[in-house]
C-alpha positions in Angstrom: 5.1 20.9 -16.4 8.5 19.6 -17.3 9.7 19.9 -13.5 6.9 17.8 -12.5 8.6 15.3 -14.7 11.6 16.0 -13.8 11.5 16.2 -9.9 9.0 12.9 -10.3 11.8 10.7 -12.1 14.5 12.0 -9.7 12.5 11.3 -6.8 11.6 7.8 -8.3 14.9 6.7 -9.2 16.9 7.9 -5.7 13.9 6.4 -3.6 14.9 3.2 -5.2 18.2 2.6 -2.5 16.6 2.5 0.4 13.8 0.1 -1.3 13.6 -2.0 2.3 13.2 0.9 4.8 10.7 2.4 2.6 8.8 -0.9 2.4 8.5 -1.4 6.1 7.7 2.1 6.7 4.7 1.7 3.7 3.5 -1.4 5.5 3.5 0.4 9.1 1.6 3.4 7.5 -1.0 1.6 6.0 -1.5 -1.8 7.7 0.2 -1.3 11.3 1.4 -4.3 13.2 -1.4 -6.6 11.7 -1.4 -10.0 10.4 -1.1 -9.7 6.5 -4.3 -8.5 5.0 -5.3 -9.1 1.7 -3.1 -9.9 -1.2 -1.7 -6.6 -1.6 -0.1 -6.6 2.2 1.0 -10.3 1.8 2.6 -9.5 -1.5 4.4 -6.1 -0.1 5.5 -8.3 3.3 6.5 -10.9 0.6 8.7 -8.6 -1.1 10.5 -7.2 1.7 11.6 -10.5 3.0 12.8 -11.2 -0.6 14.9 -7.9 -0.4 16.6 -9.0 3.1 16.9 -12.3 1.6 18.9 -11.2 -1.4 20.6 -8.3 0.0 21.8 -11.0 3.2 22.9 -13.7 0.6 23.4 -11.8 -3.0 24.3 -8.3 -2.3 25.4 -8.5 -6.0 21.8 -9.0 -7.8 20.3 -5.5 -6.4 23.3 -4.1 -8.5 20.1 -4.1 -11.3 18.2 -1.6 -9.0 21.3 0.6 -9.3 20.5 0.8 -12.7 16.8 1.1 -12.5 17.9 4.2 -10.0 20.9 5.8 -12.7 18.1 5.0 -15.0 15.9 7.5 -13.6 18.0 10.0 -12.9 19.6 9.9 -16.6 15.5 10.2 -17.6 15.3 13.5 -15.7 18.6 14.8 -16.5 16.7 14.2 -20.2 13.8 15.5 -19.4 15.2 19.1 -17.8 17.3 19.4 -21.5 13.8 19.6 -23.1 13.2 22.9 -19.9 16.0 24.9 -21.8 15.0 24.2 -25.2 11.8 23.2 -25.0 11.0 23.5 -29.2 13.6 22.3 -30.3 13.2 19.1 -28.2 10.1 18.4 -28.5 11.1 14.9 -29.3 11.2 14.5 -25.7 8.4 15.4 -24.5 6.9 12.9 -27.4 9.0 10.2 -26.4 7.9 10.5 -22.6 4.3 10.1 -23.8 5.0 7.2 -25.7 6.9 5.7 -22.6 3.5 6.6 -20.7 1.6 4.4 -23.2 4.1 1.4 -23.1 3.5 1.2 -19.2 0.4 -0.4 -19.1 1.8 -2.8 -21.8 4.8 -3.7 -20.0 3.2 -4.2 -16.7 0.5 -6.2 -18.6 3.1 -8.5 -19.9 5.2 -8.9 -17.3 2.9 -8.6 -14.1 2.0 -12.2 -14.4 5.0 -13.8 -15.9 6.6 -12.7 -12.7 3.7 -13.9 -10.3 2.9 -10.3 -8.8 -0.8 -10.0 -7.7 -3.0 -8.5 -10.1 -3.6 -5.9 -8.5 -0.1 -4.3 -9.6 -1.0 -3.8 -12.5 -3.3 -0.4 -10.8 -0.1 0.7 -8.9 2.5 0.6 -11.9 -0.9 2.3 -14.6 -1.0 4.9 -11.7 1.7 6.2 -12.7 0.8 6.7 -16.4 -1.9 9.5 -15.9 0.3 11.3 -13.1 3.1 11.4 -15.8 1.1 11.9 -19.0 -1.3 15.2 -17.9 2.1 17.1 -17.7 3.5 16.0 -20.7 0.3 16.5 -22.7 0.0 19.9 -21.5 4.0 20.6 -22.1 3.4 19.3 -25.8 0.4 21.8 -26.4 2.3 24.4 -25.3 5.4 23.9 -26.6 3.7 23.5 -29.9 1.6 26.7 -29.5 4.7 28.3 -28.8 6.4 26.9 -31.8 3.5 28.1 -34.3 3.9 31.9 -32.5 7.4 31.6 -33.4 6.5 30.2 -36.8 3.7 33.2 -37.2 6.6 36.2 -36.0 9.0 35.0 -38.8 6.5 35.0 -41.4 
């Protein structure tokens, strides 16, 4: 269940890079050619024009997304620590569920302070029951595995 995690946050934070090609790919996927549709396809056509924009005329602010990328990657190098030793750092496992419960919150919070469609607020709490089931079944068995242990000393 930890490699879930693991491959998930490494996945996540390298796919961060190539954030425009990604985009237009996404948007030719799901919408084609067509004239925006919706909120959702103006916002995501919205966002890619911001990228050029910033990456044309401030190379030097997506510097940030090369920390939300290191970020990531520093998250599963954490998160494969808790595969060797999984009883002993348990503490991980805990933490990443606690992370899973601040999403909504953060999203909630910030979503509209930063004038994304509401609907955002579904794609970013998507990701809190793909990365919680894992970690909820990790913790129940690292803890059953931590009473057997308990139980074989006794």
């Amino acid at each position: 269940m930890l490699g879930i995690i693991v491959f998930g946050l490494l996945v996540s934070g390298i796919t961060v890079w190539p954030a425009i090609p990604e985009l237009k790919m996404a948007v030719r996927i799901v919408w084609g050619d067509a004239e925006p549709i919706g909120v959702l396809h103006g916002f995501v056509l919205q966002a890619i024009e911001g990228f050029e924009s910033v990456e044309a005329n401030y190379p030097f602010m997506l510097y940030a997304h090369d920390w939300l990328a290191f970020a990531h990657i520093v998250l599963a190098i954490l998160f494969a620590g808790a595969i060797r030793d999984p009883v002993r750092n348990i503490w991980i496992v805990q933490c990443g569920l606690i992370m899973c419960v601040l999403v909504p919150v953060l999203a909630g919070i910030c979503i509209p302070i930063r004038g994304l469609p509401p609907v955002w607020f579904w794609i970013d709490f998507a990701f809190t029951p793909v990365a919680a089931l894992p970690l909820w079944i990790a913790l129940r068995d690292i803890r059953r595995v931590e009473s057997d242990s308990k139980k074989h000393r006794k």
